[in-house]
C-alpha positions in Angstrom: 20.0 13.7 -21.2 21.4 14.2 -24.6 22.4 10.4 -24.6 18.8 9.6 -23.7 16.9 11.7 -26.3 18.8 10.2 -29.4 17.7 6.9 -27.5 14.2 7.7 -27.6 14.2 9.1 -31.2 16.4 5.8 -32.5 13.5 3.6 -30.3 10.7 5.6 -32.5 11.8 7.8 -35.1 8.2 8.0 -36.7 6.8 8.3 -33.0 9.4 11.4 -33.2 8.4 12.8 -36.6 4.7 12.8 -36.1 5.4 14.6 -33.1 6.8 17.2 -34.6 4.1 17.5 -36.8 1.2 17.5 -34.2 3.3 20.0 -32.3 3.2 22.7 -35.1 -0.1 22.2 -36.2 -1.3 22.4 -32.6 1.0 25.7 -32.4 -0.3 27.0 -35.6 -4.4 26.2 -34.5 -3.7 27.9 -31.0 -1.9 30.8 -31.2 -3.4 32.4 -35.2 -6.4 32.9 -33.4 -5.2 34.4 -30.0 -3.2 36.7 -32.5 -6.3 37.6 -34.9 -8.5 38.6 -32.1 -5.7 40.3 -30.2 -5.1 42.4 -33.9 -1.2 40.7 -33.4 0.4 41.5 -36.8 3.8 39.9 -37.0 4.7 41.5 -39.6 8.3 41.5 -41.0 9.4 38.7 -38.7 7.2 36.0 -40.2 10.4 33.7 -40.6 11.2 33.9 -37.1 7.8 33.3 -36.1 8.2 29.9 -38.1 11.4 29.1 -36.8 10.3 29.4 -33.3 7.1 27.2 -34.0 9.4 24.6 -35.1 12.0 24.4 -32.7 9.1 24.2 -29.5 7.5 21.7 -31.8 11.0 20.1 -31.5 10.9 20.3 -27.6 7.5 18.6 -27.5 8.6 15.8 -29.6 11.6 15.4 -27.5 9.4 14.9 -24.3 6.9 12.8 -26.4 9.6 10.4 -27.2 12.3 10.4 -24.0 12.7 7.2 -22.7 10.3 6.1 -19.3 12.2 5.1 -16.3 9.1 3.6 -14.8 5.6 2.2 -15.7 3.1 0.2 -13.8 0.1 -1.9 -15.2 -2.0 -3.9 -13.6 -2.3 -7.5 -14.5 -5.9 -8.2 -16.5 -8.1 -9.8 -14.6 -6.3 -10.0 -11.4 -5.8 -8.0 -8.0 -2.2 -8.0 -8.5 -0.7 -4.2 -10.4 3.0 -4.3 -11.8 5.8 -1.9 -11.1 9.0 -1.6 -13.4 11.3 0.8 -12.6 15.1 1.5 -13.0 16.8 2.2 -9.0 18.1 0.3 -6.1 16.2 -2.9 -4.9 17.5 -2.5 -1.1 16.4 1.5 -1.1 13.1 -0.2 -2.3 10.0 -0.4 0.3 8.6 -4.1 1.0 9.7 -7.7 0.8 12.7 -8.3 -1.8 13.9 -11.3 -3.5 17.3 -12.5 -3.8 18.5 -15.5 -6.1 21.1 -18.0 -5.1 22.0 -21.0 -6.1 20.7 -24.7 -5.4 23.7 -24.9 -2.9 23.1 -21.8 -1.2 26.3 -21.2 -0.7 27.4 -18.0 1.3 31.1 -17.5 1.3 32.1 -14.7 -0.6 34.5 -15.1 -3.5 33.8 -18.4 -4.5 31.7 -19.8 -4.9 29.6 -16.4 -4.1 30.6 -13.8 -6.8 30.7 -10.2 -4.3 29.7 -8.6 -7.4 26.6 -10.7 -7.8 23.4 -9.3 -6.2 23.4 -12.7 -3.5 27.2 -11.3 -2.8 25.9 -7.6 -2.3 23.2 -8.7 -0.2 25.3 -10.3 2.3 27.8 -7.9 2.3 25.9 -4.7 2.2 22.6 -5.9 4.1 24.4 -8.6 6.6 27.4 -6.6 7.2 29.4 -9.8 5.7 28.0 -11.8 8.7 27.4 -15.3 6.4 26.5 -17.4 9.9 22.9 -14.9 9.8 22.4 -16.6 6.0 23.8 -20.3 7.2 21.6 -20.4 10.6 18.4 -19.5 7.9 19.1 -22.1 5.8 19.8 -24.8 8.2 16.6 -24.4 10.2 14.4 -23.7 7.7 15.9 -26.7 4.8 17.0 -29.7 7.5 15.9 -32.5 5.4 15.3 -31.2 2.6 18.6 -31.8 1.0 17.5 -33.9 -2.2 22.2 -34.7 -2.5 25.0 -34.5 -1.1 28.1 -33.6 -3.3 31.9 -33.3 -2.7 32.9 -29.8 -4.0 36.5 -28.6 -4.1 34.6 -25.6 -2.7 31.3 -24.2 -1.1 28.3 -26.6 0.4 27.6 -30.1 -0.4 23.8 -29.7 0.4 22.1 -29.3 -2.5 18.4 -28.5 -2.8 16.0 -28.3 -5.5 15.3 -25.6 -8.3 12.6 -23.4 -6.8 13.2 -23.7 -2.6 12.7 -20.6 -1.2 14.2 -19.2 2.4 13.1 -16.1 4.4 15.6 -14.4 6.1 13.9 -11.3 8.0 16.6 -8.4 9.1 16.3 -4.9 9.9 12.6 -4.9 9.6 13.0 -6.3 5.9 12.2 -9.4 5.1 13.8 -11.2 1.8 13.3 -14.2 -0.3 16.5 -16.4 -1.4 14.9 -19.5 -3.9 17.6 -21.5 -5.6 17.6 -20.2 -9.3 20.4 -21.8 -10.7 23.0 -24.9 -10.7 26.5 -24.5 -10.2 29.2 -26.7 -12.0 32.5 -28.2 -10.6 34.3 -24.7 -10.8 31.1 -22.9 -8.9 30.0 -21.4 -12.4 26.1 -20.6 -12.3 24.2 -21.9 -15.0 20.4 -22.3 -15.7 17.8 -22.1 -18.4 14.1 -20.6 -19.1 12.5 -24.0 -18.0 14.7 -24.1 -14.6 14.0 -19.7 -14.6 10.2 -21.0 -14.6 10.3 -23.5 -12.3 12.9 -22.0 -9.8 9.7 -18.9 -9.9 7.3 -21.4 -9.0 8.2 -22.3 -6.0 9.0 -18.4 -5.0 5.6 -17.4 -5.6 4.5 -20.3 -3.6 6.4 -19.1 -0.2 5.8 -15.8 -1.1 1.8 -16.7 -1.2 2.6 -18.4 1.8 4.9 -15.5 4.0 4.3 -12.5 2.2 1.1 -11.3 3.9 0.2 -9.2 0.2 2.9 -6.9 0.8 4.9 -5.3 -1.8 7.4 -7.8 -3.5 10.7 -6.3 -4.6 12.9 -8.1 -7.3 15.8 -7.9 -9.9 16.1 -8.6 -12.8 15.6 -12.6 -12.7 18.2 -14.3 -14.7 20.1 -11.4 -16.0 23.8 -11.3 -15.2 26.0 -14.3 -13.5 22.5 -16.3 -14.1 23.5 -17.5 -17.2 20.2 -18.3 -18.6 21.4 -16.8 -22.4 18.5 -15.1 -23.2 18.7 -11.1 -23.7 16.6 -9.1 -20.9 13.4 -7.8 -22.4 12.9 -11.6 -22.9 13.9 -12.4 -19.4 11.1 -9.6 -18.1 8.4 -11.6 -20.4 9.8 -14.7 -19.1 9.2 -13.3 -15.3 6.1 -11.7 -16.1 4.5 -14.6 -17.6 5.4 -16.5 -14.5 4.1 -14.2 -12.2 0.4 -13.8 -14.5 0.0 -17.8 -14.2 1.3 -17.5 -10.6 -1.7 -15.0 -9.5 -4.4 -16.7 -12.0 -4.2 -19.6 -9.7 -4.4 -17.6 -6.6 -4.0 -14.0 -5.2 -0.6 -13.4 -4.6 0.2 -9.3 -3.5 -1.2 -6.6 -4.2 2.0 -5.4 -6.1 5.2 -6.6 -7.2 7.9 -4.2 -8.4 10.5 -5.1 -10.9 13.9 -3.5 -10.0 16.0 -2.8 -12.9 19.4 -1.9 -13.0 21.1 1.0 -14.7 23.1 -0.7 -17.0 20.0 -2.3 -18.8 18.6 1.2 -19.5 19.3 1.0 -23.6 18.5 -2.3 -23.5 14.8 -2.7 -22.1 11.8 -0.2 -23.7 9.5 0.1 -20.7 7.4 1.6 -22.8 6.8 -1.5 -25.3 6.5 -3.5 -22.2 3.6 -1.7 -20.7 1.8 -1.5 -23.9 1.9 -5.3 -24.3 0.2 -6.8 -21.3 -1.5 -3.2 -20.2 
């Protein structure tokens, strides 16, 4: 909590201040009158009474400023309202998104990192049975393989930026869309225009499959993405995607952005909401 407080007050230190200002005078206005009428004479303890008005004024300022693990907004002139929260995408309720590559590979290792959230998902969510992510691919991409490559390992199908699977499991159905491309040593490796593209045509099955139920996704391009840009820029990148997306058409009624712990000091939810609320 401490940790999370001197966030806050590095994030907006006048924000703090002004607080603490507000807080005493609001103090001061309130209780000098409940005292005068009650014939409350403080006297000889005037300093604590001081001391104690600053130290709750403290408090409030501490709650005015602490950081926002969630927000929601809805998108101007559309049906569509936007979720960002910090937790756990599969614990989420609703359709959720997965990124892979333009291979879809599945083995885990390599080319699939484990620790990558495609990796987790089959893992965790398939019980490590990869034929359940094969079979959906196969049936649902047979000729749409734009190459095939030789690869010292993984698929040699590859598909373009922006196809999009469904693979429906335990009453859960997610999205895999080929974000990124993968180099000779199964490195992944995009950039905003592919990140914008590689959107498009998830928004487009998810118009198309999603019935306007909740959409659940990461983070897009953060981690073994490789996109290089830092992640409040990513979330823009994403929410400006997702605003020309539903400008064009209705796409659900909300979509919920899943963020990680470990981009907690790094994103200001707060600044987010205010900019496109």
């Amino acid at each position: 909590m401490i940790k999370n407080i001197l966030l806050g007050i590095s994030r907006h230190p006048k924000r703090f201040l002004l607080a603490i200002a507000f807080g005493y005078a609001t103090l001061w206005t309130v209780l000098e009158p409940i005292f005068s009428i009650l014939d409350i004479k403080p006297k000889g303890y005037n300093c604590c009474y001081l001391i104690a008005y600053i130290l709750v004024s403290i408090f409030i300022a501490f709650f005015v400023i602490y950081p926002k693990s969630k927000v929601s907004f809805p998108l101007k002139n559309t049906n569509t309202k936007v979720e960002i929260e910090f937790g756990d995408l599969f614990a989420s309720s609703g359709h959720k998104v997965i990124s892979a590559s333009e291979y879809f590979d599945s083995k885990i290792g390599k080319p699939v990192s484990p620790n990558s959230l495609q990796g987790i998902f089959i893992n965790r969510i398939l019980g490590g049975h990869t034929d359940i992510f094969d079979n959906a691919v196969n049936t649902q991409l047979s000729g749409k393989e734009i190459e095939t490559v030789n690869r010292v390992d993984g698929k040699t199908l590859k598909y373009e930026i922006g196809t999009t699977i469904t693979i429906n499991h335990n009453q859960s159905l997610y999205f895999v869309f080929a974000l990124t491309n993968t180099d000779n040593d199964c490195n992944a490796n995009s950039t905003p225009s592919l990140m914008l593209k590689a959107l498009d045509g998830l928004w487009n099955k998810v118009r198309i499959e999603g019935n306007g139920t909740d959409i659940n996704l990461p983070l897009i391009g953060n981690g073994l993405s490789r996109i290089g840009l830092p992640q409040t820029q990513l979330l823009q990148l994403t929410l400006i995607s997702l605003l020309k997306s539903v400008k064009e058409r209705d796409l659900s009624s909300t979509i919920r952005i899943i963020l990680t712990k470990d981009v907690f000091e790094k994103i200001d939810l707060e600044i987010i909401k205010n900019n496109w609320k």
